[in-house]
C-alpha positions as CSV (number, residue, x, y, z in Angstrom):
1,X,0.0,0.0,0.0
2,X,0.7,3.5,-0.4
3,X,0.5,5.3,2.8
4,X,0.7,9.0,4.0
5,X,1.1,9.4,7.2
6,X,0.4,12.6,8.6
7,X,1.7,13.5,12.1
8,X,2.9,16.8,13.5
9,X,6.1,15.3,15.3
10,X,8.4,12.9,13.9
11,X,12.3,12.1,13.7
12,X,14.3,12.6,14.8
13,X,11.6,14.1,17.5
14,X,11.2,10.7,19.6
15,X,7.7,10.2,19.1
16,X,6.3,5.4,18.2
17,X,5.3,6.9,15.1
18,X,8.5,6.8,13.7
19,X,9.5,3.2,14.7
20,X,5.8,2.5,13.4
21,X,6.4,4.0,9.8
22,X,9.8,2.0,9.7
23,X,8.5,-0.8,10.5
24,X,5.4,-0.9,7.5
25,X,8.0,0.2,5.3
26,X,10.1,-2.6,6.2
27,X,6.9,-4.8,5.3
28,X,7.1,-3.7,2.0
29,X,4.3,-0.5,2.2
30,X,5.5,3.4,0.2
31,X,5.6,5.4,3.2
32,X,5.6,9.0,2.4
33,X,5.3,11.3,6.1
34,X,4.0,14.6,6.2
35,X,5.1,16.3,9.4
36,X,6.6,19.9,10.9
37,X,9.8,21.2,11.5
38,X,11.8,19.1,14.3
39,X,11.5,21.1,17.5
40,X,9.6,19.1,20.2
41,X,10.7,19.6,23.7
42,X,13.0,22.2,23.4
43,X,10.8,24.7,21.3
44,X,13.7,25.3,19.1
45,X,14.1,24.2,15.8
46,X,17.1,21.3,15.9
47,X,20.5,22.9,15.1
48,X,21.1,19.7,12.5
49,X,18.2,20.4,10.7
50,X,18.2,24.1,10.6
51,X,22.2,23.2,9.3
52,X,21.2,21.1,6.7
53,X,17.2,20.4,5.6
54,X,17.8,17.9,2.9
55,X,19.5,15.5,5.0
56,X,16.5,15.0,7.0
57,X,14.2,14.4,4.2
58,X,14.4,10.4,4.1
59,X,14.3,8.3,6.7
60,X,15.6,5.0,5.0
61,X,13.1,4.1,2.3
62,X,10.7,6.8,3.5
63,X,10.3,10.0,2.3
64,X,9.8,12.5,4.7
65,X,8.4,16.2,3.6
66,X,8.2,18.9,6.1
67,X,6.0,22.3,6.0
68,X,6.6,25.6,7.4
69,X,5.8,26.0,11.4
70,X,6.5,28.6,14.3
71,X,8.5,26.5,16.6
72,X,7.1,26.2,20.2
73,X,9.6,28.4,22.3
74,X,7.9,28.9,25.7
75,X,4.6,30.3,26.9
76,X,1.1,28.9,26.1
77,X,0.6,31.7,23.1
78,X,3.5,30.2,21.5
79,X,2.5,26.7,22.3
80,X,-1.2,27.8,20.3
81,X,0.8,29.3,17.5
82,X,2.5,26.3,16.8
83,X,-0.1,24.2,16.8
84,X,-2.0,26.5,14.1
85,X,1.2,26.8,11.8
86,X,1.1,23.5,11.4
87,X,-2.4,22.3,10.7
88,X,-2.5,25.4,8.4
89,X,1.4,24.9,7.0
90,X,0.2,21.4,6.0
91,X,-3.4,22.5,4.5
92,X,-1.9,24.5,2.4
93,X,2.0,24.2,2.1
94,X,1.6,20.2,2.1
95,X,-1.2,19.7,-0.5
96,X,0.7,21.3,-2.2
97,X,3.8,19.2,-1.8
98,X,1.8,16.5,-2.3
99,X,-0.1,17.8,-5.9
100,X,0.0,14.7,-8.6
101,X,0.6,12.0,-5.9
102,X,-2.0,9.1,-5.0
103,X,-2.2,7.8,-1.8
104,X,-4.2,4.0,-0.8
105,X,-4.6,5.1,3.1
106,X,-4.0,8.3,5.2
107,X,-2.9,7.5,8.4
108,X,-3.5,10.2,10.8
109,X,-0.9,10.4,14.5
110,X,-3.0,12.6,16.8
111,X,-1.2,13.1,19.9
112,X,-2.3,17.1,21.6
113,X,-2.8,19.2,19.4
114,X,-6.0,17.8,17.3
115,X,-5.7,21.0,15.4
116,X,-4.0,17.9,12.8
117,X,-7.7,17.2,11.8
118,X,-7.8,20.4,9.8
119,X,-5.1,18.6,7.5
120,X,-6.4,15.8,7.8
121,X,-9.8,16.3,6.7
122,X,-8.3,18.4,3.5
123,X,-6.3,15.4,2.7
124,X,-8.9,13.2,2.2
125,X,-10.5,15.0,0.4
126,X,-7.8,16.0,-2.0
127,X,-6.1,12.0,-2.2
128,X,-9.8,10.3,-1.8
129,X,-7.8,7.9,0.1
130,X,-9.6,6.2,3.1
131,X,-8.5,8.0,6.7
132,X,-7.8,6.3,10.0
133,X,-7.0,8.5,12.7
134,X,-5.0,7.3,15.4
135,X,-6.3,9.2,18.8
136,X,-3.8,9.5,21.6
137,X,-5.3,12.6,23.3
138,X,-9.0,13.3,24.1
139,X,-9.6,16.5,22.9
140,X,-11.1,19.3,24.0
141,X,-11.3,17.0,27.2
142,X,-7.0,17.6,27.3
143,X,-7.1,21.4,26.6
144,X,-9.5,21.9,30.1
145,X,-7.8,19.5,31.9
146,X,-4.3,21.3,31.7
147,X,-6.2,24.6,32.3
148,X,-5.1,25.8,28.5
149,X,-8.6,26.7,27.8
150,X,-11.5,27.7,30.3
151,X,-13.7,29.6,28.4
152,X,-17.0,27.0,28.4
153,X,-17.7,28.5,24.6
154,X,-14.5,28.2,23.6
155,X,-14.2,24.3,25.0
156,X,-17.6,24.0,22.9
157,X,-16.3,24.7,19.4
158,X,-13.3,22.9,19.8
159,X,-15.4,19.5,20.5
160,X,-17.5,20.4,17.7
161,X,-14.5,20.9,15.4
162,X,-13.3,17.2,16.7
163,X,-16.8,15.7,15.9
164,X,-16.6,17.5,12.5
165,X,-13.0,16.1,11.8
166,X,-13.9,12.2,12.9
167,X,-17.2,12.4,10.8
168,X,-14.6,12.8,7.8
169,X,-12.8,10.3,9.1
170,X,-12.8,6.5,8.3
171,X,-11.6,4.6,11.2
172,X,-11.4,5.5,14.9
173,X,-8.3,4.4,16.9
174,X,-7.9,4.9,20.8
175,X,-5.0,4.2,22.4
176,X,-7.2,3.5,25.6
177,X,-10.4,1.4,26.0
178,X,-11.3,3.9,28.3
179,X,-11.1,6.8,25.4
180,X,-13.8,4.7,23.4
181,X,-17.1,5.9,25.4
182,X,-16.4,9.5,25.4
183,X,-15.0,9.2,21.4
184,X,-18.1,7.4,20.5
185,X,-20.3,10.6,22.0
186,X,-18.2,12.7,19.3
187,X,-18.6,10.9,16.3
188,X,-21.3,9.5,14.0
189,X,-23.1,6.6,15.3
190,X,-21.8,4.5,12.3
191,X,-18.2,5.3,12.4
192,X,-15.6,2.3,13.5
193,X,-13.9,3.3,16.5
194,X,-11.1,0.6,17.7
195,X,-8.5,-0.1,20.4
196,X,-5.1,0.0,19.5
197,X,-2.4,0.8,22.4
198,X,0.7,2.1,22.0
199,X,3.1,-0.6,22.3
200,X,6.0,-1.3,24.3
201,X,9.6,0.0,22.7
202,X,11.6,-2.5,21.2
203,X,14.7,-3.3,22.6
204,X,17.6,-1.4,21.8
205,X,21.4,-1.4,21.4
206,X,22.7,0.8,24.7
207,X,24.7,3.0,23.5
208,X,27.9,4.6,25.4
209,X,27.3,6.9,28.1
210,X,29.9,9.4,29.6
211,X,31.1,9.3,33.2
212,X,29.8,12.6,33.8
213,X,26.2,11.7,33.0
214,X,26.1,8.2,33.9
215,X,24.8,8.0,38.0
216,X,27.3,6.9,40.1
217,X,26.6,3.4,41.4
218,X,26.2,2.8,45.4
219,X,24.1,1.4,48.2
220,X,21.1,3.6,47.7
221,X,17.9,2.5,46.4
222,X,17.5,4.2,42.8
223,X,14.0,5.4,41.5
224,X,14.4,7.1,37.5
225,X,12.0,9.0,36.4
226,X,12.2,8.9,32.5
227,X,10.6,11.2,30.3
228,X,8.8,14.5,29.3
229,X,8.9,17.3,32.2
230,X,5.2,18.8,31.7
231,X,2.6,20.2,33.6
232,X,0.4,17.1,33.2
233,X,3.6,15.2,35.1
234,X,2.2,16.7,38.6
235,X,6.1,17.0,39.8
236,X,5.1,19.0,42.3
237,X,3.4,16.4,43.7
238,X,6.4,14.2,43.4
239,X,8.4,16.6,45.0
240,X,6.5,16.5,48.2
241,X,6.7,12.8,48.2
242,X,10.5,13.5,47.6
243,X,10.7,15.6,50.4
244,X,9.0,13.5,52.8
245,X,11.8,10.7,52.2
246,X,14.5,13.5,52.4
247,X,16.2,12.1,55.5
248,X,16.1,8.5,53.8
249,X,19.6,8.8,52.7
250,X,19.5,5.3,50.9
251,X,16.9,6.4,48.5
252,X,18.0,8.7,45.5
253,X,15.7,9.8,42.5
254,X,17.2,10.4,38.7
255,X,15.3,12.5,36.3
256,X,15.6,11.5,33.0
257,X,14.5,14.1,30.2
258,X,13.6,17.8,29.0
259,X,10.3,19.8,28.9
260,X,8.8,22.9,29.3
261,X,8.7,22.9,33.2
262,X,12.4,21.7,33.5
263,X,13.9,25.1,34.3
264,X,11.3,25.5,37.3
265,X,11.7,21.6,38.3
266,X,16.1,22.3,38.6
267,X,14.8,25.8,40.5
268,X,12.4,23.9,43.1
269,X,15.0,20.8,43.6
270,X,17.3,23.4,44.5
271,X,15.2,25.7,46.8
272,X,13.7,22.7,48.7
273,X,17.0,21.6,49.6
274,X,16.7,18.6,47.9
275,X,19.9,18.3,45.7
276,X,21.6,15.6,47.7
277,X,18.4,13.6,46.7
278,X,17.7,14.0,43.5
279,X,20.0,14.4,40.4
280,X,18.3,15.9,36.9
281,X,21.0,14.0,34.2
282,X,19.3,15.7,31.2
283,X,18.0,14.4,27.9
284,X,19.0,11.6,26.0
285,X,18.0,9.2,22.8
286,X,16.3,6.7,23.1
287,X,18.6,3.9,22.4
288,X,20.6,4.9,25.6
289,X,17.4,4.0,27.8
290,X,18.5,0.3,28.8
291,X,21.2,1.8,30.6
292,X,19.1,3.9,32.8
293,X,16.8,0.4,33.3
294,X,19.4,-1.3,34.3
295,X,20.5,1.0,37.1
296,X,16.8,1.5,38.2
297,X,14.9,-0.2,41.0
298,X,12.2,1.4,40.5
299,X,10.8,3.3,37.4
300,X,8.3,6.1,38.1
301,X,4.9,7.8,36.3
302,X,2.8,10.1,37.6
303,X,0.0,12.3,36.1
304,X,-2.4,15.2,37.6
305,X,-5.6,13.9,39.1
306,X,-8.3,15.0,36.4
307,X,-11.1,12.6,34.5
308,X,-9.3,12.6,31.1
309,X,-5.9,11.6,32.7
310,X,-7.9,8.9,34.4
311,X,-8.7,7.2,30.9
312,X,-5.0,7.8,29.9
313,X,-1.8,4.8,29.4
314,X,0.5,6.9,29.8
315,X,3.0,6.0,26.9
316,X,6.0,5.1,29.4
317,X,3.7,2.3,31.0
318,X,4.0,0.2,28.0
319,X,8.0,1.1,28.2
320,X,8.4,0.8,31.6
321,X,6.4,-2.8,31.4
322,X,8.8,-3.9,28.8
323,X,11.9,-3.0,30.9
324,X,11.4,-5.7,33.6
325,X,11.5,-3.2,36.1
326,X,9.3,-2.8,39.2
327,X,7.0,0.8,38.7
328,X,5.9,3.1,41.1
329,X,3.0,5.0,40.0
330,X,1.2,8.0,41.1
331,X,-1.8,7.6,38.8
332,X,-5.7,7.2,38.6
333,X,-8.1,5.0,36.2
334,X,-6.9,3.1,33.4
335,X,-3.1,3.2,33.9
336,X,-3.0,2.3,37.2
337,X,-5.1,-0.3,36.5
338,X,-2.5,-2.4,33.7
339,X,0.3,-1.7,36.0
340,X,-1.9,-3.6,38.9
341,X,-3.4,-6.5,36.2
342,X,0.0,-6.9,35.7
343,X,1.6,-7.4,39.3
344,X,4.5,-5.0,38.1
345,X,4.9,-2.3,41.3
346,X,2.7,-0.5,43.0
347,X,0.6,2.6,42.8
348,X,-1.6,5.0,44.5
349,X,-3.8,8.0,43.3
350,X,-3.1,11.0,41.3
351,X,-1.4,13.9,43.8
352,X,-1.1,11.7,46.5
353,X,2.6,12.5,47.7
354,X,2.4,11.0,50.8
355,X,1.4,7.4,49.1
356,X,3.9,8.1,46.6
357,X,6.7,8.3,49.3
358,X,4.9,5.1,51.4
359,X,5.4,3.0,48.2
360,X,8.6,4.3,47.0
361,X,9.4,2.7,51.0
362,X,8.0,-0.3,50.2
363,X,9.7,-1.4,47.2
364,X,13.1,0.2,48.9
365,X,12.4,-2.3,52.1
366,X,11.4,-5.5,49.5
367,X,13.7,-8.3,49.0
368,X,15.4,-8.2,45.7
369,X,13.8,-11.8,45.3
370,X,10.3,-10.1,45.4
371,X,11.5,-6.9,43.1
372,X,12.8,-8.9,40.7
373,X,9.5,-10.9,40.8
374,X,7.6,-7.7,40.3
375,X,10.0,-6.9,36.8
376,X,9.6,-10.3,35.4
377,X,5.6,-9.8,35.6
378,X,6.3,-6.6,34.2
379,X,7.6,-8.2,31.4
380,X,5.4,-10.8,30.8
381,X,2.5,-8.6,30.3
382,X,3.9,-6.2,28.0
383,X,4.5,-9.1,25.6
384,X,1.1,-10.4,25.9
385,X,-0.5,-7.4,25.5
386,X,1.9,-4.6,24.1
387,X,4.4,-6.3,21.8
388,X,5.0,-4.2,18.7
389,X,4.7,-6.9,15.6
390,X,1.1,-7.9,17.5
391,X,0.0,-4.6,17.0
392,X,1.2,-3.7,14.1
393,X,-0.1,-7.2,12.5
394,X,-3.8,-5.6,13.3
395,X,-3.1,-2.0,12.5
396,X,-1.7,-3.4,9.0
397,X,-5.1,-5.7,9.1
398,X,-7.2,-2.5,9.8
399,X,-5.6,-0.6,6.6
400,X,-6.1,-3.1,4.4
401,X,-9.7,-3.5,5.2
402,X,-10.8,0.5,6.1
403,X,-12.7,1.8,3.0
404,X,-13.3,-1.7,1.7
405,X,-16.7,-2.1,3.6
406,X,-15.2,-4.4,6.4
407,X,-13.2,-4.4,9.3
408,X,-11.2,-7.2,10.2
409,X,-12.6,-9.1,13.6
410,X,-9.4,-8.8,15.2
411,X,-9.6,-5.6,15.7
412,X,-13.2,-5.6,17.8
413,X,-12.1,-7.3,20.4
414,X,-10.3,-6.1,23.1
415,X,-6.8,-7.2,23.3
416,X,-7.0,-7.9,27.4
């Protein structure tokens, strides 16, 4: 098959869609990607790219085109600006790029913002190609949640611009179970809607780390924290868990990663006192992740308490699962409840510092015996239910079939 794929981030941004698009064109699929300028976390475009474009127009067999954007920089008018450049960038900019070229399926990454359906909704029109759109944020359901957007008017035409954009849509995908109700209340009674998760990330080839950012090993009991530093993190939540364990000298926490609330989160380590206790190491690729696994006892996630967060997998879950590494979550709803189907760690509710810290103890007073028991279920149940060729076997099934009057039964039920 010919495929677009249409997705606002993509490499070398680290975002599954990439490994996904190499993978189907591994399987023999034309994979052409429509996507922005590279600038996610930082807010800056890359320094490679803005040295030299072309080289980051294929990524192996796929071709890769990229449309004019306002990169994110900082502040939430900026953060809106981007997310308008784009979907208007590749309205216009990309149809144009992609004049004279037929396309069998559109495959649509949606990720915040879901200002991507203005695109996509152009696009299928213009190609007449058959559009699955792949829903990993609830919107406007994120937008109120993170307080982006109050206005109750506002909030209402941004859900009836989603309900417009899946009723020219094809195919639903959410990468919850839990997403399904609420998408099923925006969309047209006889539109598809089915669960695909993300999965876990393969395995990877570590790659060399320098002394200077690799933790020192020692007696204490190691929690890493790997990933985006955002406002839907709650870290100051986990900070006040961090701080009721300060006097636990045996316990350190690592945070792995970059975001937009970094620069407060090295501020607040530091003006809590809290430095001896927590090291931030920075951002790294994802191919160096093993090493940070294998130095971890525990692996954390948290997210704000809020309903939509509640019906959220947090992405890292399925990574953390694969890892074989006891987690400690401070979540609600749907991703506290795989981490607890799968016996991998423990967990208490959204904000909840003081059970964060209390489990955090726990895991730091277990056997190793018992962790490592915790890890291998871990691991068990990211292969039953999370392994990448499973799910891209049914995603492959559901683009063959969308547009052709059937759906594969594969896909209905779900895959717990």
């Amino acid at each position: 098959m010919r495929i677009l794929i249409l997705s606002q981030y993509f490499w070398p941004e680290n975002f599954r869609i990439n490994e996904l698009a190499v993978e189907l064109a591994a399987r023999g699929h034309q994979i052409c990607v429509l996507t922005g300028r590279p600038n996610y976390p930082q807010g800056e475009v890359y320094a490679d790219y803005r040295h030299d474009p072309a080289a980051w127009d294929h990524l192996g067999a796929i071709e890769v085109l990229r449309v004019p954007m306002l990169p994110r920089h900082q502040g939430a008018l900026r953060l809106i600006l981007n997310y308008l450049s784009f979907a208007v960038g590749a309205s216009l900019v990309g149809a144009w790029k992609l004049r004279g070229r037929h396309f069998d399926r559109i495959l649509v990454f949606q990720p915040s913002p879901a200002t991507i359906g203005l695109p996509s909704v152009i696009l299928r029109a213009l190609k007449r190609a058959p559009t699955i759109f792949w829903v990993q944020d609830l919107w406007p359901d994120t937008l109120e949640a993170i307080g982006v957007v109050r206005s109750r008017v506002a909030l209402k035409l941004v859900d009836r611009f989603v309900s417009w954009v899946y009723a020219h849509s094809d195919h639903i995908l959410a990468q919850s179970q839990a997403f399904i109700p609420r998408l099923r209340r925006q969309s047209p009674p006889d539109l598809p809607i089915s669960y695909l998760p993300n999965w876990a990330e393969a395995p990877r080839k570590p790659a060399e780390l320098t002394g200077e950012t690799l933790p020192l090993p020692g007696p204490a009991f190691k929690v890493f924290y790997l990933g985006n530093f955002g406002e839907a993190q709650d870290f100051p939540a986990v900070l006040g868990a961090i701080e009721l364990l300060a006097t636990r000298q045996d316990i350190h926490w690592y945070l792995v990663g970059d975001g937009r609330i970094a620069g407060w989160l090295r501020s607040e380590i530091a003006s809590r006192g809290l430095t001896e206790r927590v090291s931030m190491l920075g951002a790294f690729p994802p191919e160096e992740m093993p090493r940070f696994h294998r130095q971890a006892d525990a692996l954390l996630v948290s997210l704000k308490a809020d309903p939509l967060f509640a019906l959220t997998i947090p992405s890292k879950v399925q990574s953390y699962l694969a890892a074989g590494v006891p987690i400690v979550a401070m979540l609600d709803g749907e991703g506290a409840r795989v981490i607890r189907d799968a016996e991998a760690g423990l967990t208490c509710g959204s904000g909840d510092s003081r059970g964060l810290a209390e489990a955090v103890e726990r895991l730091a007073q277990m056997e190793p015996q018992a962790r490592a028991r915790l890890g291998e279920s871990a691991r068990q149940y990211s292969r039953r239910e999370f392994d990448f060729q499973l799910l891209v076997d049914r995603l492959e099934d559901l683009l063959a079939n969308t547009g052709s009057g059937k759906v594969s039964e594969q896909l209905s039920p779900p895959l717990r």
